[in-house]
N, C-alpha and C positions, 0 to 999 in steps of 0.2 A: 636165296634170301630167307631169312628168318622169318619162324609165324610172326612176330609183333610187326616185322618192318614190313611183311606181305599185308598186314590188316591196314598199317599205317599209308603205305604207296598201294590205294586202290583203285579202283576203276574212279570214283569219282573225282576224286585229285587228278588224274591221269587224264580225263576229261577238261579241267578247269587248268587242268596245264598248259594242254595242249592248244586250247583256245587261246592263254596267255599271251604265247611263243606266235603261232599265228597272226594273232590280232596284231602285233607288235610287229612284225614284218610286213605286214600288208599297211599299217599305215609306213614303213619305211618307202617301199613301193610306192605307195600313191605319191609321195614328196616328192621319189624320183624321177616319176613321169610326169614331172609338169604340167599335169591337170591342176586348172584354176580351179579353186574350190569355192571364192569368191570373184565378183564386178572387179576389185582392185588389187587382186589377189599376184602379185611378183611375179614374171615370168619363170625364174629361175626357183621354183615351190622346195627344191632341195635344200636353200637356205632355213626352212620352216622343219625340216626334218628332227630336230631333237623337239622343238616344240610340242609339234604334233605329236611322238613320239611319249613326251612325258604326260600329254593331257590323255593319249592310252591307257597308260600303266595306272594312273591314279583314278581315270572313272573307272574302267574296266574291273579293276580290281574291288574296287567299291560294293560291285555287284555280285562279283565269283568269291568273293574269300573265306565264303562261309565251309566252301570245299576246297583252299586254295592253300589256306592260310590255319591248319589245323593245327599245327604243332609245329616244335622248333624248326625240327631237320626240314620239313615241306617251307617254310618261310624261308629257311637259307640258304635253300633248293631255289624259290622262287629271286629272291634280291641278288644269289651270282648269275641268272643268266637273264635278268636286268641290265648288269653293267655292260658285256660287250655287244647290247643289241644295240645301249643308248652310246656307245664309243662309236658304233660304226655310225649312227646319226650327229653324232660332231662331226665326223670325217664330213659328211655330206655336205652338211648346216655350213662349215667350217668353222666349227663352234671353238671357242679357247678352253684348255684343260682344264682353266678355272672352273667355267662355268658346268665342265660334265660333271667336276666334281660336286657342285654345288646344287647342283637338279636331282644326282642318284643319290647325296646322304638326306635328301630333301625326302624324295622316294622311296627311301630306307626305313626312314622314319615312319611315315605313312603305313607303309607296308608293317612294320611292326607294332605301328597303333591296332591294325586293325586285326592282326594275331591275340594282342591281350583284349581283346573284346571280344575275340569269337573264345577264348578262353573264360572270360570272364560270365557268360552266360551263353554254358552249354547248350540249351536247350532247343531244337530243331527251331519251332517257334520263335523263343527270342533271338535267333538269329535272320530271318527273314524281318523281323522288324529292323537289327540291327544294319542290316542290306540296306534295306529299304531309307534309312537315316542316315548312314554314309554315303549311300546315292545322291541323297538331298543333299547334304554337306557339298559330296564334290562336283555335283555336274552339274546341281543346282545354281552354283554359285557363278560360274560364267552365265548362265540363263538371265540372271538379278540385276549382273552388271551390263549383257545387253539391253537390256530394258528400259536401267536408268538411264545409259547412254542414249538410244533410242527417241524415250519422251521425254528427256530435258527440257528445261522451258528455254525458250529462246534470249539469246543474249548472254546464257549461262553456260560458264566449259566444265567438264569434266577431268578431273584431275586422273592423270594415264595413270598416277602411280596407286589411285585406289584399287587397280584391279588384281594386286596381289593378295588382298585382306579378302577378296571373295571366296572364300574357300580353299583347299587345299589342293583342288586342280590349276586355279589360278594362281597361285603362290608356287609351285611345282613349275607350271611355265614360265612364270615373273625370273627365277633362275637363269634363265637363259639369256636374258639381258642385264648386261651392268650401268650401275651398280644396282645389285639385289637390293629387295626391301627388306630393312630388319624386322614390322611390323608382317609381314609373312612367317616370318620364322617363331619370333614371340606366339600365332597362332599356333604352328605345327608346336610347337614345343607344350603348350598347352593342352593342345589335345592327346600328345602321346602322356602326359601329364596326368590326366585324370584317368585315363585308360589304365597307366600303370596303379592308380591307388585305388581302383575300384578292385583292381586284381587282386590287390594286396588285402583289401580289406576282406575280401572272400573267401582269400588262404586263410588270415587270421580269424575269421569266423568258423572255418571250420575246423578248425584246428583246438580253438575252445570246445567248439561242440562235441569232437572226438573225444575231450578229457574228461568232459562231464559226464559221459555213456562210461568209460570206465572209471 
């Protein structure tokens, strides 16, 4: 391996990889064995396997990306061996190719958002905040919508299909059932959205800056 690609693939990616890959397999296992995870929870919990599966990959990664999700080659390192974890949880689910297809470009995206932010503000610090806000974004967001479900007031239903708009872990599972909500997607797209032009804007800033020193 080359110096740049041994600084690039280092203990600490190799670390957050490996939890990935882990993490990702032990929630396939838990679907498989039929442990109820709730009171009304399906006998059959295999059915829930890409579910479960994609609300992994989107918090989890939420958390680790700041060493996950460094650079190109480590992101498409990380999104190919995404696909055949979440293929073998269709199998399980017995999910339709539509919908694998439709949860990993969902995850892809995600995953890519959250590469142009750790690009975007290198700095050890403003990436634990950025953790820290992409946590809140995705894990936070099913939290909100148990809540509101939760304390409804009485007499009043809640509409199942808002639970794709709560964030990007909930819009990621909302995939798994059809028809998908286009108002999930409209989010992700916005949020990779601004990611991308913040990036932009910082190449283009430095870029001036560089012309004006010479």
């Amino acid at each position: 391996m080359i110096p740049s690609a041994r600084r690039e693939f280092d203990s600490p990616f190799w670390i957050a990889f490996i939890l990935w890959l882990t993490g990702q397999l032990a929630a396939l296992l838990l679907s498989a064995s039929r442990i109820a995870l709730w009171a009304r929870a399906p006998r059959a919990t295999e059915q829930l396997a890409l579910p479960m599966l994609l609300a992994f990959q989107v918090g989890v990664s939420s958390l680790i990306f700041p060493h996950l999700l460094r650079t190109w080659r480590q992101t498409i390192l990380v999104i190919a061996s995404a696909w055949p974890l979440a293929q073998l949880a269709s199998y399980l689910g017995d999910a339709p190719a539509s919908a694998l297809v439709r949860c990993e470009v969902y995850v892809c995206i995600w995953l890519i958002t959250l590469h142009l932010w750790r690009r975007t503000l290198p700095n050890p610090r403003d990436q634990l905040s950025l953790a820290a806000a992409a946590s809140l974004l995705s894990i936070g967001g099913p939290l909100l919508w148990y809540l509101r479900a939760d304390f409804i007031t009485d007499g009043a239903t809640l509409d199942p299909n808002s639970f794709a708009i709560f964030g990007p872990l909930c819009g990621a599972v909302a995939q798994s059932s059809a028809p998908s909500s286009p108002a999930s997607w409209i989010e992700i797209i916005l949020i990779f959205l601004i990611a991308a032009f913040a990036l932009m804007g910082k190449l283009l800033i430095g870029r001036r800056s560089q012309q004006v020193i010479h």
